[in-house]
N, C-alpha and C positions, 0 to 999 in steps of 0.2 A: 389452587387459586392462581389464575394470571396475576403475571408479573408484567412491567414495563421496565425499560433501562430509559434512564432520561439523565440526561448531562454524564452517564457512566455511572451512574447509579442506581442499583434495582430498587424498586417500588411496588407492592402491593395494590393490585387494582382494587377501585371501594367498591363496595356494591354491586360485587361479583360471587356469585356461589361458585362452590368447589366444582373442578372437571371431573365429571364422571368418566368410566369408560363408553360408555354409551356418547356421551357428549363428545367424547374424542374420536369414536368413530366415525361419528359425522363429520367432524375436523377433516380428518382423513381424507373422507368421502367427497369431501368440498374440494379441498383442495389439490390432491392427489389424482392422476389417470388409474386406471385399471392395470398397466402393465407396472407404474410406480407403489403401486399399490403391493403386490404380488411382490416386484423390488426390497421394500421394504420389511415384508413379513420376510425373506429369506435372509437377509443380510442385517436387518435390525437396525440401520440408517443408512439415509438419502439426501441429499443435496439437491436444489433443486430450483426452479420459482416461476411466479406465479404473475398473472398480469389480469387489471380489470380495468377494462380500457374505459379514459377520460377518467381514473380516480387514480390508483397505485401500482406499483410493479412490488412485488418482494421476492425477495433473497427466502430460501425457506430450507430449513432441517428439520428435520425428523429422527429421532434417535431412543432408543431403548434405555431403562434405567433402574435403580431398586425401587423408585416410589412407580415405577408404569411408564409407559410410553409419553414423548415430549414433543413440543412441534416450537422452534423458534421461528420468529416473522421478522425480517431485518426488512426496514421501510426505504423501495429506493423512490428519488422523484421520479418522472416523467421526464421532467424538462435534463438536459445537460447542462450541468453546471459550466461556465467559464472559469478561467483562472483568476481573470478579476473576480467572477461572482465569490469566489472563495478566498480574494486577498490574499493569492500566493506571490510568490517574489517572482520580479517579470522576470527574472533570467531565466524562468521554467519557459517560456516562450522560447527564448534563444538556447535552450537546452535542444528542446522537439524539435525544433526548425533543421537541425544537421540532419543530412541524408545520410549517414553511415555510420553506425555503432550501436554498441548496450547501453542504455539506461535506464537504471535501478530505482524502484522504489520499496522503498523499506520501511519495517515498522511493525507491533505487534499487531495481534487481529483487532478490528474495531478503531485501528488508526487511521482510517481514510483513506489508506493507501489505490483502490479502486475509484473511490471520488474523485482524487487529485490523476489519476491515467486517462479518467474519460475526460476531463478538463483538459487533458494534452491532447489526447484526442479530436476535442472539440475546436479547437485551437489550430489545427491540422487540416479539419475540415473546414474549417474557413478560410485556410490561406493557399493550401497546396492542391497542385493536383495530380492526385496518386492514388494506390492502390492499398487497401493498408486491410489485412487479415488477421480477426481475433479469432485463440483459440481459447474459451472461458469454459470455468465449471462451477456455475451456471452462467448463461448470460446474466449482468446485471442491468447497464446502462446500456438502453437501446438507444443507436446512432441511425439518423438519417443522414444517407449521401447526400451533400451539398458539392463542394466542388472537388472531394473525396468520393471513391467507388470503398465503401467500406461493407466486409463480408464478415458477417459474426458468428460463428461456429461454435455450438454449445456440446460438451462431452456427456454423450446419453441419446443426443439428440438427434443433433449432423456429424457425428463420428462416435464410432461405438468405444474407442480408447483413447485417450489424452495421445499415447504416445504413436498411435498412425495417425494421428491430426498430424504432430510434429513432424513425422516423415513426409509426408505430403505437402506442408505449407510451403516449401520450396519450389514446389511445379506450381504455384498457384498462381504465379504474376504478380507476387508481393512486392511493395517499395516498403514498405511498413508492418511491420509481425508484433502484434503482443498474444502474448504466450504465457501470461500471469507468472505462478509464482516456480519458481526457480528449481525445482523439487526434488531431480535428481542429476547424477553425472548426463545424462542422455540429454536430458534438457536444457542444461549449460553445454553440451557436445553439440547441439542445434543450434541457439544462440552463437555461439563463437562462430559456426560455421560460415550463418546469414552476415552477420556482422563482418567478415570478410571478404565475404561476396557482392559487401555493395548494399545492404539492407540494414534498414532502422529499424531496432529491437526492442520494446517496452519489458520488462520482465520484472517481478518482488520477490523479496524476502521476508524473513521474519527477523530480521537482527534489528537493537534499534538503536544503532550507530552507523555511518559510513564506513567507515574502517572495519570493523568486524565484519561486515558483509564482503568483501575481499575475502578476509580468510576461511569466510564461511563455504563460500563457492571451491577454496583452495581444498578446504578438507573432504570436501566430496570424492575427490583421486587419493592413491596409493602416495605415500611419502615421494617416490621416485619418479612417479608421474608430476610433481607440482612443478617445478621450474621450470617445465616447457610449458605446463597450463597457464603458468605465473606471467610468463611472456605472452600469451594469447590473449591475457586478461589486458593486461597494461596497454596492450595495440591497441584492443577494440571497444573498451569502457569509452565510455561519453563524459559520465555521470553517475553519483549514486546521490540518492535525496532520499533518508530517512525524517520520518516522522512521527510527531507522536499528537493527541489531542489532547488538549486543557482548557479546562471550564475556564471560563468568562466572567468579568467582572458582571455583564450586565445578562446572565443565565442562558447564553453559548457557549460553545467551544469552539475554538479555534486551533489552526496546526500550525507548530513550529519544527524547525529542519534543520536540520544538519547536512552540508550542502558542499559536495567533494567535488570538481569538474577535473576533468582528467588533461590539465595544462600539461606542456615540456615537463617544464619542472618537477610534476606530480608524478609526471608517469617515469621520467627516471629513478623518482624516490620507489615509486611502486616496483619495479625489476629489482631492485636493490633490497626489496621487504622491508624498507624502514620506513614503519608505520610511525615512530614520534616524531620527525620530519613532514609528513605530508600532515598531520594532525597541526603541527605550528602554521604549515603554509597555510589550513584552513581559516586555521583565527585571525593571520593576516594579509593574505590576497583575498580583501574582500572587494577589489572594482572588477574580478574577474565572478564575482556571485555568488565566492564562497563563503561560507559563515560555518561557523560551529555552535550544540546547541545553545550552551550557555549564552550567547550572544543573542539568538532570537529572543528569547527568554528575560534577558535584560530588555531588551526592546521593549517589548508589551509592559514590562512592569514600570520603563519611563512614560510610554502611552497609556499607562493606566488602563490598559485590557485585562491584565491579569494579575492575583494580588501576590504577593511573596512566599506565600504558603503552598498554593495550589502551582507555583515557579519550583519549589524548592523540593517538591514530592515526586516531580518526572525530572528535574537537573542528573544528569549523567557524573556530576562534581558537584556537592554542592556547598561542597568550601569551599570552592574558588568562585562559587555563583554569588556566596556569602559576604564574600571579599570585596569582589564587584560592586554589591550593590549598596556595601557603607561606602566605598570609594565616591558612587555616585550619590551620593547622600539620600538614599534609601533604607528608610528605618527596617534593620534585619533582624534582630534582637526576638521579638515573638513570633517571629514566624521563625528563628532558628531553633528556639527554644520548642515550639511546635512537630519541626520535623525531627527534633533529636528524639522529644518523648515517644513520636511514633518509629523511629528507630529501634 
C-alpha cells in the first residue's frame, strides 16, 4: 500500500488498495523510458525524474527489495524557491555573492539541502551576470536564465559519467559550478582545483555539522596526503552551512543551521586543525553570520516556531540546549524529561 512522508513522517495512504505487480508495472511504464526501463531490470535501481508540465517535477527511485520492486516520488515545485521564500538567514545572500571559493552545504538526506542551493542559485540569477554549470544526478530544480546563462547537465542524460561531467566543466566557461554532493577524492580534487582558479563552487555533504564536514572531506586522502589538502581547504572554503529540518509549531518545517564562514581568524584556526576554537568562534562572531546549531534552535523556540521537544530531538547538545533554555526562561522540564525517555 502507498505510503506518503509528510512533516517526516510516513503515513498510510486511505483508500488505497495494495500495489500489485501488475500495477507496478504500469508504474514503470508511465513513468520510466524504454532504455531506463532496461536500466533498471539490469542494475535493480535508478535515479531519475520526471516532469508534467504546468503541475509537478519529481525527484524519482526505483529500487529492488524482499517485499518486490519500489518507486519513491520526492515532490519538487515548479517555481524556485527564494531565500526569503524559505526565511533563510540573509548572509546566505552575501555568502553566493563572493566570486571565488567552496561552499558547503550540508545535512542528512531529506534536509533541504538542494532547496536551499537552488535558492542560491536563484539569488544569483537575479543579481549576477555569469555563467554558472550544474552537474546533477538528476536534475531537480529547473532554472531559467535571467541575467544568469545557466546550463544544467544531468548524469544519464547530457553526460554518460558524473566524473567526465567533472573533467570537462572546466573548458566550459564557468564562473559558477555546482557539482552536488562531495563524493569522492576526484570531486574534492576538482572543487579545490575551480576554486583556485578563480570559480565559485556549490558542493554537499552528508555530515550534519559544520565542522565534521572539514574532516570529512580530510579523510577522503591518505594520512600523509592531508596537511597539504588541509591547507587547500582552509585557502579556498567560503562557507559551510549545515542543516537540518524540524516541524513547526503551526504543521511545517522549517531549517535551522549551523553556519561556519571562513574569516582570518577561522581559517588560521582551520591550518592549525583546532576544531574547539573555530566551534567557540561560531557561537560568538555572530555579526559576521555565524551561528551554531543550538542557537538557531533557541531562536525559533523564543519565536515560538518550534516547541522544545521537537528543538531538543535534532540539538547536536542538548544539555547545553537545556541550559539555555531555563536561562531564558523556557519551560525545559517536559520536554527534557521527553527526550531522555526517548533516549
Amino acid at each position: 500500500v502507498p505510503r506518503f512522508r509528510i512533516r517526516g513522517k510516513m503515513y498510510v495512504a486511505k483508500r488505497h488498495t495494495k500495489v500489485t505487480v501488475e500495477v507496478f508495472e504500469a508504474y514503470l511504464n508511465e513513468i520510466l523510458t524504454p532504455a531506463q526501463r532496461k536500466q533498471f531490470a539490469e542494475t535493480k535501481e535508478l535515479d531519475t525524474a520526471i516532469f508534467y508540465p504546468g503541475l509537478v517535477r519529481c525527484r524519482v527511485n526505483c529500487f529492488d527489495s524482499l517485499n518486490g520492486g519500489a518507486i519513491v516520488l520526492r515532490l519538487i515545485s515548479l517555481d524556485v524557491p527564494s531565500i526569503d521564500d524559505l526565511t533563510l538567514p540573509q548572509v546566505f545572500k552575501k555568502i553566493v555573492s563572493k566570486g571565488q571559493g567552496i561552499i558547503l552545504v550540508t545535512g542528512p538526506t531529506g534536509s533541504g539541502k538542494s532547496t536551499t542551493l537552488a535558492a542560491m542559485i536563484r539569488h544569483l540569477n537575479e543579481t549576477e551576470y555569469k555563467h554558472i554549470v550544474t552537474i546533477e544526478d538528476p536534475v531537480e530544480y529547473v532554472h531559467r536564465s535571467r541575467k544568469c546563462l545557466i546550463s544544467q547537465r544531468e548524469v544519464g542524460l547530457h553526460t554518460h559519467q558524473f566524473h567526465h561531467a567533472l573533467r570537462s566543466v572546466l573548458r566550459e566557461d564557468p564562473d559558477i559550478i555546482l557539482i552536488g554532493e562531495m563524493r569522492d577524492r576526484i570531486t574534492v580534487d576538482t572543487a579545490l582545483q575551480a576554486a583556485q582558479t578563480g570559480h565559485l563552487v556549490l558542493g554537499t555533504l552528508h555530515t550534519r555539522n559544520a565542522i565534521s564536514s572539514i574532516n570529512r572531506l580530510l579523510n577522503l586522502y591518505n594520512p600523509d596526503e592531508q596537511a597539504a589538502i588541509r591547507i587547500q581547504i582552509a585557502e579556498s572554503l567560503l562557507a559551510v552551512i549545515a542543516q537540518l529540518l524540524v516541524p513547526t509549531t503551526d504543521k511545517g518545517r522549517i531549517a535551522v543551521h549551523d553556519i561556519l564562514i571562513n574569516t582570518p581568524t577561522v581559517q588560521d584556526y582551520l591550518l592549525k586543525g583546532e576544531d574547539g576554537d573555530v566551534f567557540r568562534l561560531m557561537e560568538t562572531e555572530t555579526i559576521e553570520g555565524m551561528q551554531v546549531m543550538n542557537q538557531a534552535l533557541y531562536n525559533y523556540l523564543i519565536d515560538e516556531k518550534i516547541t522544545p521537544t521537537e528543538a531538543l530531538k535534532v540539538s547536536p547538545d542538548p544539555q547545553a540546549l537545556i541550559r539555555q533554555m531555563r536561562t531564558g526562561g523556557i519551560d525545559a522540564s517536559a520536554s527534557a524529561r521527553d527526550w531522555m525517555n526517548e533516549g
